[in-house]
N, C-alpha and C positions, 0 to 999 in steps of 0.2 A: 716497486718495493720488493726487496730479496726476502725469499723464505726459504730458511736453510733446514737442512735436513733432520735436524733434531725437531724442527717443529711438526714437519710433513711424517714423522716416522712416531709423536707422541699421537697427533691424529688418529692415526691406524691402529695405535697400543690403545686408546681410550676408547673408536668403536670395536675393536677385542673384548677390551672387556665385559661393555655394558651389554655386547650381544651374549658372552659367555653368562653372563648373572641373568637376560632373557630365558636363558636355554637354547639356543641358537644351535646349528648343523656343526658339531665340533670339527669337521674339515673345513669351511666358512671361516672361523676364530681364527684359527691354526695359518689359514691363506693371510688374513689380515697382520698377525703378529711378525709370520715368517717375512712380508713385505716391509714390516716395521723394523725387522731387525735388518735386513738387506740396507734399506735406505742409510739407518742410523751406523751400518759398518762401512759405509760409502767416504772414503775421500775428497772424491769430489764434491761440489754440489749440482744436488739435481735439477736446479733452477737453470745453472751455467748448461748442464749436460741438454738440455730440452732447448736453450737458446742455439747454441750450436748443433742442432738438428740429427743427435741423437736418440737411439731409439731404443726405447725403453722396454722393449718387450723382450729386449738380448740382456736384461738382468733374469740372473736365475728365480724362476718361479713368478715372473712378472707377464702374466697375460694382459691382452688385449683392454682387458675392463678394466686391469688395477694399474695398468697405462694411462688410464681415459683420468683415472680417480688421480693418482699424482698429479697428471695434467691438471687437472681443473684444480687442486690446491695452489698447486703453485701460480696460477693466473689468478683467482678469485681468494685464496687464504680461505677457502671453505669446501667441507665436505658433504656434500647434500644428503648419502645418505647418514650420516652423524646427523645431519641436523634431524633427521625422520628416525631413527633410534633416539636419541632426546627425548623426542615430542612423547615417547611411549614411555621413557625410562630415565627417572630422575640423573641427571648428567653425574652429579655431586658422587653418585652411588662409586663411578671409577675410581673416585681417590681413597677411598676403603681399600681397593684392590690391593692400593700399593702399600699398605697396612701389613706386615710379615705377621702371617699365621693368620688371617682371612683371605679365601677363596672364594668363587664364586656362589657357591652355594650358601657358604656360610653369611655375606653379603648380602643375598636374597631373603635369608631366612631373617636377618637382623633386620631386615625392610618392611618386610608382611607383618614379622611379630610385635618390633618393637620399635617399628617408624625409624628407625634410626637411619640419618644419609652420611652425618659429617664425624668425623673424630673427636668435637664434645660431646654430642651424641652418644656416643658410643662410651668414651670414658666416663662420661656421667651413671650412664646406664651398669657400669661394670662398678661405680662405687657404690651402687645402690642393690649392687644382689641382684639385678633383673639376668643379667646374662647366663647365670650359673641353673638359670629354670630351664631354659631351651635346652634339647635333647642335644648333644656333641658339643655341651662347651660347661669345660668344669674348672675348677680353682686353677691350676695348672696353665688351663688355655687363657683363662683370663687374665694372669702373669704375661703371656708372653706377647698377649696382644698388647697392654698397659706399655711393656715394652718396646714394641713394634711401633706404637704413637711416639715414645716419647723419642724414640729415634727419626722419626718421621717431621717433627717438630724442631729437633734439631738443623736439622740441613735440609729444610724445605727451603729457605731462602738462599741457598748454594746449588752453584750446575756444578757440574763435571765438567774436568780443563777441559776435556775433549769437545765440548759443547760451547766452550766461550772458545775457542778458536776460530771459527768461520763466522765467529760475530765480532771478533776484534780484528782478523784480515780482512775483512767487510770493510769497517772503520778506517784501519789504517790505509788502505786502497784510497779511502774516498777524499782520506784529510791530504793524503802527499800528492793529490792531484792540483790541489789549489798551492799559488805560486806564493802565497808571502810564505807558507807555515815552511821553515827550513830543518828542525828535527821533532820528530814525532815521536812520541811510543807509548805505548799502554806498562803502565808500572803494576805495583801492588801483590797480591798474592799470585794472580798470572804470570807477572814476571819471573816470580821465586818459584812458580811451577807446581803449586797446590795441586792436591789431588782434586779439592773442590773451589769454587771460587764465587766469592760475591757481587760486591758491584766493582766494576769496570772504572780506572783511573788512568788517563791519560792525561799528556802531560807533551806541548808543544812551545816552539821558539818563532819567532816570527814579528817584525818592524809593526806589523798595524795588527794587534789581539780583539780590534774591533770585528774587523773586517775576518778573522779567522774562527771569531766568534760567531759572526750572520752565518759566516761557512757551513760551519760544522752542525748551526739548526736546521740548514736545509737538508741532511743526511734522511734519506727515505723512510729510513728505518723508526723513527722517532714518535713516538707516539702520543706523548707529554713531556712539557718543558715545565720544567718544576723552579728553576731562575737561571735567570740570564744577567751577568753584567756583563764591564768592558773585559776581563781577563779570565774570566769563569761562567760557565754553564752545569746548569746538571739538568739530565734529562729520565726519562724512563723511555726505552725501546717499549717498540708494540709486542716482544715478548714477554716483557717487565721485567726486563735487568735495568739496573740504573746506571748511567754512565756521566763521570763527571770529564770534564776538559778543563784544564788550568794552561794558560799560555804566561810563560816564564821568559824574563830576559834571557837572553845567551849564554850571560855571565854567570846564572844561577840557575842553568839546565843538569848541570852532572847535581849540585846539589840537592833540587828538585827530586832528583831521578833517586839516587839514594835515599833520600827521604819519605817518598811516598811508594817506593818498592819495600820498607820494612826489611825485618817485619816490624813488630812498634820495639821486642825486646831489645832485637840488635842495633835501632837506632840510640835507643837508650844508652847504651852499652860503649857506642861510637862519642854521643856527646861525654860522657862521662870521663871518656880519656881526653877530650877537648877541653873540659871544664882543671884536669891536672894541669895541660900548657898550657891554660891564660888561654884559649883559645873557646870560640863562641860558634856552634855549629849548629845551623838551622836550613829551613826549606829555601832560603833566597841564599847562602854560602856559607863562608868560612870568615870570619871577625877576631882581630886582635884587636883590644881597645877601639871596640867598634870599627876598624876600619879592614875593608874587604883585601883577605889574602886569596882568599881560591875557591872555588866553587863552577868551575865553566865545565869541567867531566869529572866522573865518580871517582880515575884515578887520580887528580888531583886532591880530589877530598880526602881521600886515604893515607895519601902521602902526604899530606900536612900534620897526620899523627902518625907517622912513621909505618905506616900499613901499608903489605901489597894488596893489590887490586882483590877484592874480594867478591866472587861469582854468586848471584843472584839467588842462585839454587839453597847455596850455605845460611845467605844471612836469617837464621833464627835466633841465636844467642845460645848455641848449644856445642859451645867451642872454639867457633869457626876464630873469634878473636884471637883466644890464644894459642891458634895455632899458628895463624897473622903474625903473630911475636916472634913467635919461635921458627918461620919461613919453614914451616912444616904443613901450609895449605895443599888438600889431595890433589893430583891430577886428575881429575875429574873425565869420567869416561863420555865417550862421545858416538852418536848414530853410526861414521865411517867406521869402528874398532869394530863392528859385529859381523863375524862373519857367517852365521847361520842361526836358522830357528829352530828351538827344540820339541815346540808345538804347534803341532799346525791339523787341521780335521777337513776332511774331505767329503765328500757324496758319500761314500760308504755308512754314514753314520749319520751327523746331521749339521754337515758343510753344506755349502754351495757350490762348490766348483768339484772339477775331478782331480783323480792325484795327477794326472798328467798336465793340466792347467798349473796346479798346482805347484810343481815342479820347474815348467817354465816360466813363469812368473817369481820365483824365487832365482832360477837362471839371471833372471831379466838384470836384475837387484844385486847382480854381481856375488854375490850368495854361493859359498862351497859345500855346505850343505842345510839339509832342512830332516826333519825325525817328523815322519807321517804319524801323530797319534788320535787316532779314532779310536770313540771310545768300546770298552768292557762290554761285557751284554748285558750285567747286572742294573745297571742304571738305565731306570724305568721312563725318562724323557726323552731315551732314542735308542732307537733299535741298533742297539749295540754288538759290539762282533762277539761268536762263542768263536771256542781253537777252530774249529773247523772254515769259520768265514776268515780267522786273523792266519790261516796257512795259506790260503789262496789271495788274500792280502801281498802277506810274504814273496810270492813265484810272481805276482804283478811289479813289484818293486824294484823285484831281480830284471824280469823285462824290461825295465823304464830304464832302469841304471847303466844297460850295453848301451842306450841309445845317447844315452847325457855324453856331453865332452866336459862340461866345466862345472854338472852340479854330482854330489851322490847325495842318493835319497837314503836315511837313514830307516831300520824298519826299527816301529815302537807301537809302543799304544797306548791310553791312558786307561789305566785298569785301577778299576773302584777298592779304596780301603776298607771293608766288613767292619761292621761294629766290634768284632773279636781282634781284628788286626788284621787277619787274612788278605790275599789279593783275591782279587776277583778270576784270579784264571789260573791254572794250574802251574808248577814249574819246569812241567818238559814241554812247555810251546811257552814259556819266559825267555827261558833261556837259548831261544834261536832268533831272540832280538838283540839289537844294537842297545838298546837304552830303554826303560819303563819308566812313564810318567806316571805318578801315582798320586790320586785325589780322595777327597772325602767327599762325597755330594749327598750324606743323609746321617740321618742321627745329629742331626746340629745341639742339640738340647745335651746332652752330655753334660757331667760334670769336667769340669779344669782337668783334673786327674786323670781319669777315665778318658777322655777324649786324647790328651797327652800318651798315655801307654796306649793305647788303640796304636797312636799313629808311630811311637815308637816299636811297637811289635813288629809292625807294618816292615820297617825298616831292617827289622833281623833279616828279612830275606834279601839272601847277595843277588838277587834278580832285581830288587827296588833300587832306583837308581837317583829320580828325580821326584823331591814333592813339590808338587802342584798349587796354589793359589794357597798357599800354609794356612790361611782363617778361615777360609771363605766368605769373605765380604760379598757385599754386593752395592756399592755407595750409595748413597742414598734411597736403599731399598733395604737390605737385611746387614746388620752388622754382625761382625767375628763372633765364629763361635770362640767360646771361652777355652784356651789352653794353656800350658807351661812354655812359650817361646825357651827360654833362656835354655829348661831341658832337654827341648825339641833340638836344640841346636847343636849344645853339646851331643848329643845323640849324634847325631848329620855327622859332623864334624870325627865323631871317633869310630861311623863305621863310614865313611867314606861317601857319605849320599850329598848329594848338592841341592838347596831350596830355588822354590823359584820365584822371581822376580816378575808376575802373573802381567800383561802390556795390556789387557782388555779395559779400555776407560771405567767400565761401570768395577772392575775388579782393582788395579794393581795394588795386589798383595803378593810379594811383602808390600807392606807401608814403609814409608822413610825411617822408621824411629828403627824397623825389627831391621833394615836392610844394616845402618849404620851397627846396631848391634854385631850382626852375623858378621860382619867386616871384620871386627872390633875381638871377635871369637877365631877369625879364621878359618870359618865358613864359606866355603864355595857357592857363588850362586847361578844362577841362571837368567836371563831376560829373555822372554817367551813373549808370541803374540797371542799364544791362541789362536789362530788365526783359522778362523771358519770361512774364508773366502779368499781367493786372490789380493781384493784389494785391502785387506785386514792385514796384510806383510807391515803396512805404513803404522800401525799402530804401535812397531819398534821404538819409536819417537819416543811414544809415552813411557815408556818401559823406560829406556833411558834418562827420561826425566827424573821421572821417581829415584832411579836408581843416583843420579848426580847431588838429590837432595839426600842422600843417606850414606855421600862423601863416596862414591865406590868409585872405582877407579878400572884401569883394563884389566889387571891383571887377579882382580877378584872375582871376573865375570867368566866362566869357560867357555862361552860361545863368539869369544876374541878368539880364541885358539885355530890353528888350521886343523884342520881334520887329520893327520897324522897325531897330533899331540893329544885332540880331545878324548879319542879311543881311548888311551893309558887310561885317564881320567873315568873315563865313562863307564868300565869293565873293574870291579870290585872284585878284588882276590879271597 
């Protein structure tokens, strides 16, 4: 049975926490999380990597023990010492953690004082006035926790794409091994490239649906079969996604496929102009006076209403139709167009790898260049650079770059926006960088207003270059803080600054709606990895995604550009 890396990396995030709300050796938590983020920024899996007799002590910060501990998850699906943290410490206590605006502390104190383990618990107790009596939690906190649930609530039954990926190339692996199934694919909100995703719809062709039926129950992964007939199953995985299988005639695969990749507006929107020609469009094809015109591939179904082929990413019903009319669908930008990264954090700060990995691995990628941004010193979850560490930064980068032939290292940093606007570092060591990434990582509570001219002040300075993750999301952890986009943009926009397009799963912000917007404005954007590790370059992918569902195209993105052009760009007069 496969266990993939989001499962082995939630493992080590849940004994984090319950040992952190213990009281535990904060270098101990710290080993456990940093392992947790490693694993979950991983490519591969570590299932495969440990089969092919790889050795896990060459991941950074991976000793001997937390080698022994992945090992034994991925053989047995258990943590023995999780299960002996348990036995001391209500399990349930971890999902609080992930509660925005509770901490460990404040978790422990909810435990002792007021029994509280789960999220009714806790909301109950906050409609009732108990919470406002504990010392550190007053009206205010108890807003933002109320908050914190009701986002929690939301998109507790949604992964992140990034986490349904190695659970539907699992799948698909398994079904195109067996010889009747002839086309396969997972549709749905996956296909369209959501930032989050629910249950899993696949969607195959094949002579005996019996027999591709028995198939696909044998899959390892399966933990409950919730029904079975001859042409359909649905199941729940042992990690409790639900996944359904429909085996479809031939003739009615592109129909199928269009129809259950949605989303449900654009379907709507498709039969609707069917229903004008006399024409009848459903999940088995395309019907004139009930009789079968076309339905065997998705561009045939389009073109029986006059439509070109309309790409996955688009179909929401937020234009894409009549743009379809009017043969004004975007070229949609693609993984090959990018030629470099504008974020990327190294050892220096609180990467994984060094800049010199760093850099050949960006090499590897075919990549002309990549902007080193480790962060400010003001941001208090990692020992950030002052001038004096980001100058000897500086003279490393200049060494790195005589030695490259095909990449240049760009120098930058990501330097903290101050609640007044401020940057976090002065402008006689700004301005002997190539480009500033510039973030907000505090003060989320602001008003719309105030957080808006914050980050427009930000931007008066001709040293600010590029802003950073614009909301600060956190997917199904902490949602956007509240701003003015539209002003934020026009800002960008007339002094020159480019937004970025954030590629981190648990982040990319922009979202689809602000990236379409910013297009839409004339907005320059950016597609960043973040990329805190070597193999976090791959997380361009997703960046790309997001950015294809908000219609961008290449020549909106400036890290298509060769390094001669992006300078103009980059350098604000």
């Amino acid at each position: 049975m496969t266990v993939h890396n989001a499962e082995i990396a939630e493992k080590f995030n849940h004994l984090a926490n319950l040992l952190e709300i213990e009281g535990a050796n904060p270098f101990r938590v710290r080993a456990y999380r940093n392992v947790a983020r490693i694993i979950g920024g991983l490519t591969k899996n570590i299932a495969d990597m440990l089969a092919e007799g790889e050795d896990l002590t060459e991941l950074p910060g991976v000793g001997k023990d937390l080698a022994e501990k992945i090992a034994t998850i991925v053989k047995t699906k258990n943590l023995p010492l999780l299960k002996q943290v348990e036995a001391r410490i209500p399990a349930v206590l971890s999902e609080l953690m992930k509660i925005e605006g509770l901490g460990p502390k404040r978790v422990q104190l909810l435990y002792k004082k007021l029994k509280i383990t789960n999220a009714d618990d806790l909301k109950t107790a906050i409609e009732k006035g108990r919470l406002r009596k504990l010392r550190g939690f007053g009206e205010k906190t108890e807003q933002n926790i109320l908050q914190g649930i009701l986002h929690r609530t939301q998109y507790a039954k949604r992964m992140k794409l990034a986490d349904a990926f190695p659970i539907v190339n699992s799948l698909l692996n398994y079904l195109k091994h067996h010889k009747e199934i002839k086309q396969v694919e997972c549709a749905g909100s996956f296909r369209r490239r959501k930032d989050t995703v629910g249950d899993l719809d696949f969607l195959a062709t094949g002579k005996n649906s019996e027999k591709i039926i028995d198939y696909f129950l044998g899959f390892d992964e399966i933990g409950k079969v919730l029904s079975r007939g001859t042409t359909r199953s649905t199941v729940h995985l042992h990690s409790g996604i639900q996944v359904d299988l429909r085996v479809v005639p031939e003739k009615s695969y592109g129909a199928a496929l269009v129809y259950f990749t949605g989303s449900k507006a654009h379907n709507i929107a498709i039969r609707r102009i069917g229903v004008q020609k006399k024409l009848k469009i459903n999940e088995y094809g395309i019907y004139k006076r009930n009789k079968y015109v076309a339905g065997k591939t998705e561009a045939d179904v389009y073109k029986q209403i006059n439509l070109p082929y309309i790409d996955p990413e688009l179909r929401e019903d937020r234009g894409e139709i009549e743009a379809a009319k009017n043969h004004a669908l975007p070229n949609l930008i693609t993984l090959s167009d990018i030629r470099g990264d504008l974020h990327c954090h190294t050892k220096a700060t609180d990467g994984d790898s060094s800049l010199e990995a760093m850099a050949k691995a960006a090499e590897e990628l075919g990549y002309e260049y990549i902007a080193i941004t480790d962060h400010s010193s003001h941001l208090a979850m990692v020992h950030g650079l002052d001038k004096k560490a980001l100058i000897k930064q500086i003279k490393a980068i200049d060494r790195i770059n005589k030695k490259l032939k095909k990449l240049v290292v760009l120098k930058s940093i990501e330097v903290d926006i101050l609640e007044d606007g401020s940057l976090d570092l002065p402008d006689d060591i700004l301005k002997e960088l190539d480009l500033t990434v510039c973030s907000i990582h505090s003060k989320f509570n602001l008003s719309p207003k105030k957080q808006t001219e914050r980050t427009i002040r930000a931007m008066d300075n001709l040293y600010f270059t590029i802003l950073a993750h614009p909301t600060g999301r956190l997917i199904n952890q902490r949602p956007p803080y509240l701003v003015e986009m539209e002003r934020i943009m026009m800002a960008a926009k007339e002094r020159g600054c480019i937004l970025e397009m954030n590629a981190q799963p648990e982040r990319l912000d922009l979202n689809d709606i602000h990236s379409k917007m910013a297009k839409e404005k004339g907005v320059k954007l950016a597609i960043s990895t973040d990329a805190h590790s070597r193999a976090q370059f791959a997380y361009m992918a997703y960046g790309v995604y997001q950015a294809r569902r908000g219609w961008i195209e290449k020549p909106d993105v400036i890290n298509t550009l060769p390094l001669s052009q992006l300078g103009k760009i980059l350098h604000r007069s």
